[in-house]
ZADRENTI-693372 format. One record per atom (N, C-alpha, C, O): x, y, z. Coordinates in steps of 0.05 Angstrom, whole numbers, plus 5000, padded with zeros to 4 digits. Layout:
XYZ
...
This chain:
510034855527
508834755502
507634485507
509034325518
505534425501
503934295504
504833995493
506934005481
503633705494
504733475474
502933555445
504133475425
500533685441
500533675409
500633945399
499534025379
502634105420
504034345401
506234305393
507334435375
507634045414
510534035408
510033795380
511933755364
508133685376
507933435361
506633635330
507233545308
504933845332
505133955313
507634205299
507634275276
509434295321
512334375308
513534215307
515834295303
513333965308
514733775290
513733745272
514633515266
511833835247
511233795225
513333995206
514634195212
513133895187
516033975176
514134235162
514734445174
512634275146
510334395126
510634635154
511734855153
509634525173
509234815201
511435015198
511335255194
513834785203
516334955211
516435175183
517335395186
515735105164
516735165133
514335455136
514935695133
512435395140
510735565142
510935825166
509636025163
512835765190
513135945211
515436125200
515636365204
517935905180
520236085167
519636305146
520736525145
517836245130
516036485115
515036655118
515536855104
512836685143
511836905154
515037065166
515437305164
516736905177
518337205194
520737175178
522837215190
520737085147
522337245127
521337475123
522437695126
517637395111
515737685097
515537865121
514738085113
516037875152
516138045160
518938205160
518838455161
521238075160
524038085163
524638345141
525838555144
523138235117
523038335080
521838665091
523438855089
519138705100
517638885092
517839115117
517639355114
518139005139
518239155165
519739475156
519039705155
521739355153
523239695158
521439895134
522340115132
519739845122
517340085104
516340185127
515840425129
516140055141
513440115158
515440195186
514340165208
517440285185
519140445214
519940615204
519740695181
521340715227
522640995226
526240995225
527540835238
526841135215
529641085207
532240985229
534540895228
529941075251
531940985269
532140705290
533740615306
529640645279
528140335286
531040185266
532539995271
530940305251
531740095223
534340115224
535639935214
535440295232
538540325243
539140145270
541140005267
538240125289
538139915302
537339675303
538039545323
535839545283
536139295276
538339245254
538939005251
539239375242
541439325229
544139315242
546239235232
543839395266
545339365288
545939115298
548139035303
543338985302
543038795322
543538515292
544238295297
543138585270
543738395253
548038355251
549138145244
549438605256
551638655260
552538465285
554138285282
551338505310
552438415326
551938125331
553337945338
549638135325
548737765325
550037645303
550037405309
551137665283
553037625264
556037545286
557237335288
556437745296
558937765314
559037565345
561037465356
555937545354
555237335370
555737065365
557036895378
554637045343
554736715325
558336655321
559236445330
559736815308
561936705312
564236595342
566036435345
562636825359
563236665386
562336455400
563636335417
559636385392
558336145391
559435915383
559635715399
560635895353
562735725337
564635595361
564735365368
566235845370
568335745385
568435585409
569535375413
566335815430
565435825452
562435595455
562535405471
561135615444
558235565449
558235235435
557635045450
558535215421
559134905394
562434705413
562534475422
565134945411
567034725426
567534775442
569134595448
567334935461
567234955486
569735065493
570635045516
570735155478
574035365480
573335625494
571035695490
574835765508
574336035520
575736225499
578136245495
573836365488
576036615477
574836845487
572536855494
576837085488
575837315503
577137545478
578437755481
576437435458
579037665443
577037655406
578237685385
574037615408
572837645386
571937825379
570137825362
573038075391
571738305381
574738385367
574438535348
576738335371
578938435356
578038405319
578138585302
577238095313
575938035285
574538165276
574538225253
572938245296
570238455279
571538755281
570038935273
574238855290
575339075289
577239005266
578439175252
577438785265
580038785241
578538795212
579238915192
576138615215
573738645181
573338925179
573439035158
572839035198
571739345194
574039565183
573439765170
577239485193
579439665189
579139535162
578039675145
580139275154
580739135125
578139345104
578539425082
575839385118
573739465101
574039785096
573939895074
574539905121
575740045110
577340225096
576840445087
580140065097
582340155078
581040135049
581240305031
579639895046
578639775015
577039985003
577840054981
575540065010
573240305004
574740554998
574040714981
577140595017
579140855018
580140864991
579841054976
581540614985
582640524962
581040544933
582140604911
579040494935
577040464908
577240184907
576340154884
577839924917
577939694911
574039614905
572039744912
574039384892
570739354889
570339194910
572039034919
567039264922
566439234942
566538934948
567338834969
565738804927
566138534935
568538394939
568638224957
570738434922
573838374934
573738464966
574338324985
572938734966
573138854996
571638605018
573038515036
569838535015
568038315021
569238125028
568838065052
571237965015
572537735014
574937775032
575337625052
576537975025
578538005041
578338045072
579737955090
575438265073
573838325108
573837975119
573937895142
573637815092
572937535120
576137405113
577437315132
576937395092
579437195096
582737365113
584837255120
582137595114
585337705123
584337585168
585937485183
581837635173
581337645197
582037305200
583137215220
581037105172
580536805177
584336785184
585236715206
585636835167
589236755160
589936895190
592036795198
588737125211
590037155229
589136975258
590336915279
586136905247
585436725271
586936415278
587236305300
587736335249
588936155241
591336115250
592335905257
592336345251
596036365262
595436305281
595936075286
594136465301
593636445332
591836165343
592036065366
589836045320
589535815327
591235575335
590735435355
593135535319
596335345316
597335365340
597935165353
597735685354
598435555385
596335605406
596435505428
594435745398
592235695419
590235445425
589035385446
590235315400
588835055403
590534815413
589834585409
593534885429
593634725438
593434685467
594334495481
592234875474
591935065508
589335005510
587934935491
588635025533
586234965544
585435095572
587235135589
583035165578
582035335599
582835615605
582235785589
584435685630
585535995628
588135955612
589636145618
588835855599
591435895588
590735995559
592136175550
588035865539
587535975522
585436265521
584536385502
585236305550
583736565552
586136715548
586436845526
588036715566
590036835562
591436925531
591837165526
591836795519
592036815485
590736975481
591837185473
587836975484
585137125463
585537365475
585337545459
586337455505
585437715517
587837875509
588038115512
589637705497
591437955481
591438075474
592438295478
589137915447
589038095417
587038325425
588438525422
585238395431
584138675440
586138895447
586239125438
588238755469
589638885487
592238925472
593639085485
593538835445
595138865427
594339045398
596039145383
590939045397
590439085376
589439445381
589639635365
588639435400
587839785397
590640005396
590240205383
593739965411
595340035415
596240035373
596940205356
595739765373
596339775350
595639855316
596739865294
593039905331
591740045309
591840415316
590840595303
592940435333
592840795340
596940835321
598041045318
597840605315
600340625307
600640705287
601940905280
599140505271
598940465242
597040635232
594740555228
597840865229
596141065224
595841145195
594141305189
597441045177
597441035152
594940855141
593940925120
593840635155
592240475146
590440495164
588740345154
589740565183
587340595202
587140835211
585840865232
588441045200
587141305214
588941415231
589741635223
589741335251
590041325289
587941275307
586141105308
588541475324
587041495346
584141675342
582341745357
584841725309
581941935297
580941725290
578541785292
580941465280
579841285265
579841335238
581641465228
577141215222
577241245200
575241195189
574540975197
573541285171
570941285163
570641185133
572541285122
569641075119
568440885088
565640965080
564040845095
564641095067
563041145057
561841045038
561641165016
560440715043
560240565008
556740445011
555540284996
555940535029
553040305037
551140585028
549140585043
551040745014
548340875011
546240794981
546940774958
544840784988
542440734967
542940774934
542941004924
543240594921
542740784888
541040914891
539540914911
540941084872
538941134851
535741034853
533741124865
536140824840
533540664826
533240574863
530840534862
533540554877
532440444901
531640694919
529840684936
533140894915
531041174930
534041264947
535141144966
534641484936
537341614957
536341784976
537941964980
533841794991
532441815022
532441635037
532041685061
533341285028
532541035040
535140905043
535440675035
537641075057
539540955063
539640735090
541040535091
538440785102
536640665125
535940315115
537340115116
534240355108
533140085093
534639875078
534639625079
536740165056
538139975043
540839815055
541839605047
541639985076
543339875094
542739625113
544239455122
539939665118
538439425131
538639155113
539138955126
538439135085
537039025072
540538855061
540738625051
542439025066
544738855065
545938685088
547338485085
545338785106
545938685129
544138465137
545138275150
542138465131
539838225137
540737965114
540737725120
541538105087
541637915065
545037725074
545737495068
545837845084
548937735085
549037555122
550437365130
547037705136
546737575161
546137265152
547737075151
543337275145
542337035125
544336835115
544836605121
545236995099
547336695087
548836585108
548636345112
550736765125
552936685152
550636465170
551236245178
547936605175
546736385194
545836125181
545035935195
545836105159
544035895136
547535685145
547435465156
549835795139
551535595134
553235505162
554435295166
552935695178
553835625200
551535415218
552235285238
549335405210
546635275215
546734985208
546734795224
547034995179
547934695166
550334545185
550134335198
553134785183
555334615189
554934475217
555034235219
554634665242
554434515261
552134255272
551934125293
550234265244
548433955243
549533765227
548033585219
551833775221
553133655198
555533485213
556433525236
556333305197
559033165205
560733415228
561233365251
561233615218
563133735228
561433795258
562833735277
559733865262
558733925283
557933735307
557333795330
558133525297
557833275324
560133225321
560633035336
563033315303
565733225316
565533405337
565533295359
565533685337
565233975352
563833835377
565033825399
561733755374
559933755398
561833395419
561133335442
563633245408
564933035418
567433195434
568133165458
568633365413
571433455431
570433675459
571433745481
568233715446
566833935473
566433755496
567333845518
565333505495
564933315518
567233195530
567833175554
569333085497
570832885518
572932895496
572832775475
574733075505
577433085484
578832725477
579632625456
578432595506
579432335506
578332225486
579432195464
575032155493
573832055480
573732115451
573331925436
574032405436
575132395413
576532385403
576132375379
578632375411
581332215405
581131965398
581831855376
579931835422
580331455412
577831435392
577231195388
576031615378
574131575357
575631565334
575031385318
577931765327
579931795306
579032255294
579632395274
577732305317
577132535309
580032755323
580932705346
580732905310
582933045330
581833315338
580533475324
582533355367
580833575379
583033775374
582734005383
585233725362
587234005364
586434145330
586534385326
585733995311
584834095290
582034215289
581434425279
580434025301
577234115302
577634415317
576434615309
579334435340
578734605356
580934985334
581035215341
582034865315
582735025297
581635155279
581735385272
580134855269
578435025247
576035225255
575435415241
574935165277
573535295299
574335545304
573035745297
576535545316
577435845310
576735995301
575336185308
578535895261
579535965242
576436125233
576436365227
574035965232
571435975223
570436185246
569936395235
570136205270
569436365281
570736615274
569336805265
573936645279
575337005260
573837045237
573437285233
572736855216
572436955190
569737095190
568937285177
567936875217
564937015218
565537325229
564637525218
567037325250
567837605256
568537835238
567638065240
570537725219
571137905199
568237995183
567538225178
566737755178
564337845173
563338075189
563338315185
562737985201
561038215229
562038535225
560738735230
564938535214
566138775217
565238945187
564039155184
566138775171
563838865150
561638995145
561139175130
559938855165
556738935163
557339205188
556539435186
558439095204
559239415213
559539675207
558439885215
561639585185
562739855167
559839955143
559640165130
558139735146
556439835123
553540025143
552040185132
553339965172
550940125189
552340255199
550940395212
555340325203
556640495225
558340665204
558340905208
559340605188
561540905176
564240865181
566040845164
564440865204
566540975216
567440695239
566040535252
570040705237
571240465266
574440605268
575840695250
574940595300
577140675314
577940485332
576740265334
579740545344
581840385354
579240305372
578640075369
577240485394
575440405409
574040105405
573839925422
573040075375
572539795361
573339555372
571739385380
576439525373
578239335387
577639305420
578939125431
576039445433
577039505459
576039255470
574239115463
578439235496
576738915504
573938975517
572238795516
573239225530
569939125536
568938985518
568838745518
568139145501
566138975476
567338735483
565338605487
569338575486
569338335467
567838245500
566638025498
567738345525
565938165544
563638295539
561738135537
563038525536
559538535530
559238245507
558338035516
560038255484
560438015462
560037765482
558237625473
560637695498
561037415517
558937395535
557537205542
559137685541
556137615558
553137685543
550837655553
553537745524
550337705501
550037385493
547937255492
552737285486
552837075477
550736815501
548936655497
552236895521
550336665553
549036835567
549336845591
547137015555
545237015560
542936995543
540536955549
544437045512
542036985493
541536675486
539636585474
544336485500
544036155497
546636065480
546836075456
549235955501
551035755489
549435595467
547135515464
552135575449
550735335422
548035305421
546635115428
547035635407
544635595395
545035835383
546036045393
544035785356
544035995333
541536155345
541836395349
539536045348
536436295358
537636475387
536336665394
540036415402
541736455427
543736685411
543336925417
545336635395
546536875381
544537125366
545137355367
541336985347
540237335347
539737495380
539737735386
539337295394
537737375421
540037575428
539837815432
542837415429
544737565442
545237905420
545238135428
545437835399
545138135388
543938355391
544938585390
540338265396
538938385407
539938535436
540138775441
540238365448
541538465477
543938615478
544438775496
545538565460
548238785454
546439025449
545739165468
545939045432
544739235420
543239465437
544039695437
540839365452
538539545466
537939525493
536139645505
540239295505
540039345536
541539505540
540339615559
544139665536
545539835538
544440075543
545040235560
541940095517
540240375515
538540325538
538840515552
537240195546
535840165565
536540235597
535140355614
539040105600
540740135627
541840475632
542140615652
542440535599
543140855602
541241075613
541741275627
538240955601
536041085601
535741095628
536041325637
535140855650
534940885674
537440985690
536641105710
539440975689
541241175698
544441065686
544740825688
546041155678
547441255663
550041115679
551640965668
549941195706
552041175726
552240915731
554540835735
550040705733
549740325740
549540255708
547840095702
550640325694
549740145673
551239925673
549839725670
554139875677
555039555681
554539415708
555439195713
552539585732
551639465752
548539295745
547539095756
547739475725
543839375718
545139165696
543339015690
547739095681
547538895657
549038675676
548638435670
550238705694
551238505722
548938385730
548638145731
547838505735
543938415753
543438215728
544037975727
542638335712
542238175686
542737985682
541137805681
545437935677
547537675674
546537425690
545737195684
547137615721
546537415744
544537295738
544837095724
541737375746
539337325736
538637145722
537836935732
538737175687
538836995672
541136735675
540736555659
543536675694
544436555696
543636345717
544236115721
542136515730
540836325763
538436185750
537935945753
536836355734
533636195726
534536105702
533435885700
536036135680
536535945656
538936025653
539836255647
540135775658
542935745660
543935655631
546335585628
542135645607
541335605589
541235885573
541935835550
541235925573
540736215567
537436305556
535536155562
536936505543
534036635540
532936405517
530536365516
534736265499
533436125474
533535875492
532635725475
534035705517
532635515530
530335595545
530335475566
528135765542
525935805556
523635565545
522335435562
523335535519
521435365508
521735125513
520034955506
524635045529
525634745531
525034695562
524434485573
525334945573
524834965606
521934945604
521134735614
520135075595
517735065591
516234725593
514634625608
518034605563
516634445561
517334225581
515434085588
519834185592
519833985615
518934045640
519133875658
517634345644
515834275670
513334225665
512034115683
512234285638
509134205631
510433895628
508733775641
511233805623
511933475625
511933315655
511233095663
513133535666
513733435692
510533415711
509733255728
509733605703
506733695721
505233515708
503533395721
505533465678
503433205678
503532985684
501632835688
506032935688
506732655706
506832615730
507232395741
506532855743
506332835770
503132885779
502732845803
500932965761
497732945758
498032635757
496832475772
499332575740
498332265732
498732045756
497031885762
501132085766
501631885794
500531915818
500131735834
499832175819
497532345840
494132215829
492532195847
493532165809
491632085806
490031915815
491231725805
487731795829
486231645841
486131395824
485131425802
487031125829
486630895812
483830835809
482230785827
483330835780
480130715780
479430455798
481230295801
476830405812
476030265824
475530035803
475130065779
475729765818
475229575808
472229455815
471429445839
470729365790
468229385796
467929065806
469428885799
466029055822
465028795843
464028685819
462828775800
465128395825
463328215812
461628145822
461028145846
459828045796
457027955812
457327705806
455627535813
């Protein structure tokens, strides 16, 4: 990016004007696809939902968790007992994010006081505790058949052909709010405490900030976005089983996350995206390497942007910086003209 491209996306009117056009496309797109276009971006609004809360933890404080897909398996079970039940959808709503927030919370109290493999250790539990445990409790999750909720189809007055759309159209609206506030918070007080205990636990300590609480509520806020995630799950998917919990996902989840970009919200849609349709892609070319072609991948994007895919515009712009300063010192000094 150029100096008066980067000096005109710094106009505030620009930015305002670039967020409009790819709402009105965000708004109108799925008219204009096919149902199954629109089922996979509602996908990728699911998982990038589920990205961002690993981001929170991972990407913002620099904690290792390996155990965030259990949250988005636990919003989706909470969601769907609630639906089973006849509870209203929006209680259902509330409880998908606070029963996942009150369990991240428990486990925050002794995992935030651990650090490196010891708090991986914690997180790689809960996958590894939670599928056993959900094939148990079969009264409330099904078993090992799972269990299916049937509550996301279209009224009436909106067209009962356009379940597609309308499922899109919840999942985009509720993505929205999760990225709007998780957006604010980490530009906010709370987020340069986050971004101090990430650097220098010492150093935030002797500021008066405590990294055993910050690194809690962090957690606590990441399970709840999860529970979210599981939600919007239950509203494009139907159906969740013990499989939900499984720890792959929660490393596919880790590895969308650094490669779509640590602590960056445009890094969590990227990484959704990449949950979502590199999978199909790797199957398409052969079926048998698919965790060998998303390994290549990993690598790859880890050797050339170690940054992940949402630092390309920043890599960009410091080598067009760099090349003009290195034109400039390479440059021939103007001659000095003879006096007469």
């Amino acid at each position: 990016m150029s100096v008066n491209g980067t000096a005109l996306w710094k106009n505030r009117w620009v930015r305002i004007g670039v967020a409009v056009v790819i709402a009105l496309l965000l708004v109108f797109a799925p008219w204009n696809l096919d149902p199954a276009t629109n089922q996979a971006l509602a996908r990728i609004g699911v998982f990038a939902v589920g990205v961002l809360g690993l981001n929170v933890i991972m990407g913002y404080t620099g904690q290792v968790s390996l155990g965030q897909i259990f949250f988005l398996g636990l919003g989706a079970y909470v969601t769907a007992y609630g639906v089973t039940e006849g509870w209203n959808i929006a209680v259902v709503l509330v409880l998908a994010v606070l029963i996942p927030g009150v369990v991240g919370y428990i486990v925050a109290l002794a995992a935030a006081r651990l650090g490196g493999l010891a708090i991986a250790m914690v997180t790689i539990a809960l996958p590894i505790i939670g599928v056993p445990l959900a094939k148990r409790l079969a009264d409330w999750t099904g078993g090992s058949q799972g269990t299916s909720a049937r509550f996301s189809s279209a009224p009436d007055w909106f067209g009962s052909d356009l379940d597609d759309i309308w499922q899109y159209y919840i999942v985009l609206a509720i993505a929205a709010v999760v990225f709007a506030l998780v957006y604010n918070l980490v530009r906010g007080k709370f987020g340069r405490a986050l971004a101090i205990v990430k650097e220098n636990e010492a150093v935030a300590s002797s500021m008066g900030i405590s990294p055993y609480r910050y690194k809690v509520m962090a957690f606590t806020i990441a399970a709840m976005i999860g529970g979210v995630s599981g939600f919007l799950y239950m509203v494009v998917v139907q159906y969740t089983s013990p499989e939900t919990l499984a720890f792959h996902h929660s490393i596919s989840l880790l590895a969308s996350m650094v490669i779509g970009g640590a602590g960056s919200i445009a890094g969590s849609i990227i990484g959704g995206v990449y949950y979502v349709l590199v999978p199909n892609v790797t199957n398409e070319i052969d079926a048998t390497l698919t965790s060998l072609l998303q390994g290549v991948i990993l690598l790859v994007v880890l050797f050339v942007l170690p940054g992940g895919i949402a630092s390309l515009p920043r890599v960009i712009r410091r080598l067009t910086h760099r090349r003009g300063g290195d034109r400039a010192a390479h440059a021939p000094a103007p001659q000095d003209q003879k006096t007469q």
